[in-house]
C-alpha positions in Angstrom: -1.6 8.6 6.6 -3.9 9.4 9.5 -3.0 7.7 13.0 -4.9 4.6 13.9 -7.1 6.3 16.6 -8.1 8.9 13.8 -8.7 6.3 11.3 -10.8 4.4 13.9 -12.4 8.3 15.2 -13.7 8.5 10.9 -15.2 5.3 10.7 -17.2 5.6 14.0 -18.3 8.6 12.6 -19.6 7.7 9.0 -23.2 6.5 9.0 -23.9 2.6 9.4 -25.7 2.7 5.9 -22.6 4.3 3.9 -20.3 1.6 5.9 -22.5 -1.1 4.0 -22.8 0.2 1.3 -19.1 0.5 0.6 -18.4 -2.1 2.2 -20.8 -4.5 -0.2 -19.2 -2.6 -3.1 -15.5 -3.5 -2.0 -16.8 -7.1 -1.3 -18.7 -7.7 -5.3 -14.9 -6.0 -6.3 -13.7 -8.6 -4.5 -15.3 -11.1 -6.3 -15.0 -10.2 -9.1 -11.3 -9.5 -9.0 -10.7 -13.3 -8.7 -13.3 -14.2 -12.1 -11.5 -12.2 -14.5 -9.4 -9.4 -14.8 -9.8 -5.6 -13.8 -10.3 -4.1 -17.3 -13.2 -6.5 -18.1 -15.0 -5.6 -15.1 -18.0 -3.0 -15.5 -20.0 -0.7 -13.2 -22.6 -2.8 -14.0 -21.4 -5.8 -12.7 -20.0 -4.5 -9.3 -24.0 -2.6 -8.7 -25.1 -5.7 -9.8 -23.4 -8.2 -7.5 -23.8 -6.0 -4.8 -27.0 -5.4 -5.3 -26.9 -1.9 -5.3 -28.0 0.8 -8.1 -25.8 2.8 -10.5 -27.0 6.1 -8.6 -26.0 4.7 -5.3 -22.4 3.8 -6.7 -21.9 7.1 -8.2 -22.7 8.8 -5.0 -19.9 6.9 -3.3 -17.2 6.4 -6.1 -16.1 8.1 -9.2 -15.9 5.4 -11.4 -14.2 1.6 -10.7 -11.0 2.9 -10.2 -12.1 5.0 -7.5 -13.0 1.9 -5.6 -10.4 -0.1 -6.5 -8.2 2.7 -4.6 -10.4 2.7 -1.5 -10.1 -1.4 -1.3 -6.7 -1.1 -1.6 -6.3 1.7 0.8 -8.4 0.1 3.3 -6.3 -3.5 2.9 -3.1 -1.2 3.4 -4.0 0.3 6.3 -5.4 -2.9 8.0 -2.0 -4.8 7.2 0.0 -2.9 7.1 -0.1 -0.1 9.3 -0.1 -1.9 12.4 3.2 -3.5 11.7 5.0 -0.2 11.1 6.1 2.0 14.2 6.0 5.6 13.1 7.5 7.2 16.2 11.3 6.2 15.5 11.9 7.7 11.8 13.8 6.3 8.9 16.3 3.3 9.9 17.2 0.1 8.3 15.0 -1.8 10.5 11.7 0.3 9.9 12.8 0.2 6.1 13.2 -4.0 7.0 9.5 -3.9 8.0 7.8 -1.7 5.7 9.5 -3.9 2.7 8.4 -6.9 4.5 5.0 -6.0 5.0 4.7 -4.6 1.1 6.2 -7.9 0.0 3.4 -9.6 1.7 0.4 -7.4 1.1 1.1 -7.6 -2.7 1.8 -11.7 -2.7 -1.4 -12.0 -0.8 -3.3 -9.4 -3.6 -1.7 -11.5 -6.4 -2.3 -14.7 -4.6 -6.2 -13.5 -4.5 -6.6 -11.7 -8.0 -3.6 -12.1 -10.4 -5.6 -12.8 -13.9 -5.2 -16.4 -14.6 -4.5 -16.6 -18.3 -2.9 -13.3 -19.3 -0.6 -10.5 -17.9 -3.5 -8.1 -17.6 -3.0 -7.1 -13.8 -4.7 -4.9 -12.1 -3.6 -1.0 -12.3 -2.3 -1.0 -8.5 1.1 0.7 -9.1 -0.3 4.2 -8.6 -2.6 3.4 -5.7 0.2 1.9 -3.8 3.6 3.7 -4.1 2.0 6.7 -2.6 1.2 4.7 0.8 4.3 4.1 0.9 5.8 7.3 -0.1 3.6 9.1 2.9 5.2 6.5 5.6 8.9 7.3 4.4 7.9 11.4 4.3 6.8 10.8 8.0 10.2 9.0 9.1 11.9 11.5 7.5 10.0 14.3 9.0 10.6 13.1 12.2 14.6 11.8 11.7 15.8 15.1 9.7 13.6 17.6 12.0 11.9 20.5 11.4 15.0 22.4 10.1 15.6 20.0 7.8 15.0 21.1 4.0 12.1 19.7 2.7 12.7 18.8 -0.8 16.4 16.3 -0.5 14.2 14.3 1.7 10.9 14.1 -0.5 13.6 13.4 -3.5 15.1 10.5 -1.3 11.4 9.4 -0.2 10.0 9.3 -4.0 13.4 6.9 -5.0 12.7 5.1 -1.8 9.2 4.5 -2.5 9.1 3.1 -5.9 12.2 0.9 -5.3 10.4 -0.8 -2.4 7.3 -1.2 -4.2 9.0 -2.0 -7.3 11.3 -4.7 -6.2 7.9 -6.1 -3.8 5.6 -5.8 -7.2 8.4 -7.9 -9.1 8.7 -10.7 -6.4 5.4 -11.5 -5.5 4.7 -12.0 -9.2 7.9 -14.3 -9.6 8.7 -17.8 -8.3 9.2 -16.5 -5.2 11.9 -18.5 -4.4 13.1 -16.4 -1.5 11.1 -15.6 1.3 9.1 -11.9 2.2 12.1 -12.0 4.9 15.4 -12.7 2.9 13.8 -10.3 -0.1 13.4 -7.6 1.9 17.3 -7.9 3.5 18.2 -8.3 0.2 16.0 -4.6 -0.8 17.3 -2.9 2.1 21.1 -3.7 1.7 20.6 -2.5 -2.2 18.9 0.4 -1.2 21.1 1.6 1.7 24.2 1.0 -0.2 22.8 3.4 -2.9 21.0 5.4 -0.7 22.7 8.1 2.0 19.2 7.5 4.2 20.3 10.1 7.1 23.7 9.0 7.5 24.8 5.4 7.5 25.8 6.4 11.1 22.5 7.0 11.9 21.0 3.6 10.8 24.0 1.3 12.4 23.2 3.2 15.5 19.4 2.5 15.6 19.9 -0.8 15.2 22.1 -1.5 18.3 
């Protein structure tokens, strides 16, 4: 994931019309996302309510899925970025907040577009998981050094990953009857006590 001043340096730099014009396409997603559910939304419709033409999608996204990737991406990066620090490496308090902030980001998305009469949810598992699996390879980076052998952290990273997002998927879908808070303590102690994250040592420490 790019830093926030490079993110920031990209969008100065794209032309005001392309900004728009994505930016009306996310919006008629948008929209449509919370009338009825992802598989029964067309092309069509999004061009339509956006009041833009086939050609012009095409030119900015593959197909729907495409831009339901870049919505998401965007959303991710607004909030959730900002509340993870990226400088300290892997810890059980910057695990603490990126589960917090997943729990959140996906109860607001269901909040917004869950389907409301059938279980047809939107495909988000692969368009997530992988913004969070590019966080944990940067705290790992940065905790095991550039010595370190890639592939025990990428293995831990992947495992990582899809037990955060799974367990946060799984919630926010549910009653909810904990908060984003007491979930996430109760994700992080799982995970650690299954987990060797760079030494139990290591994470006791950086929380003192």
């Amino acid at each position: 994931l790019p830093a926030p001043e490079e993110r920031c340096e990209k969008k100065e730099k794209l032309d005001p019309r392309i900004v728009r014009t994505r930016r009306d396409l996310v919006e008629s997603m948008r929209t449509l996302l919370s009338e009825k559910s992802f598989t029964r939304i067309s092309v069509q419709e999004i061009t339509e309510r956006a009041l833009i033409n086939r050609a012009t999608f095409y030119a900015h996204f593959e197909d729907k899925f495409h831009l339901l990737q870049y919505m998401l991406r965007e959303s991710f990066e607004e909030k959730v970025l900002p509340r993870v620090h990226f400088c300290d490496g892997i810890s059980k308090g910057n695990l603490h907040t990126l589960t917090v902030a997943t729990c959140e980001f996906l109860a607001e998305f269901n909040d917004l577009y869950a389907p409301k009469h059938s279980n047809d949810h939107p495909p988000i598992e692969r368009l997530i998981q992988p913004l969070i699996l590019q966080i944990l390879m940067v705290w790992f980076e940065i905790s095991d050094g550039e010595t370190a052998v890639k592939q025990p952290a990428e293995k831990k990273a992947i495992t990582l990953s899809w037990a955060i997002f799974g367990s946060a998927l799984q919630w926010s879908r549910s009653g909810r009857t904990e908060t984003a808070e007491k979930q996430s303590e109760l994700i992080v102690d799982l995970l650690l006590s299954g987990v060797n994250v760079n030494g139990k040592r290591e994470i006791a420490s950086s929380e003192q």
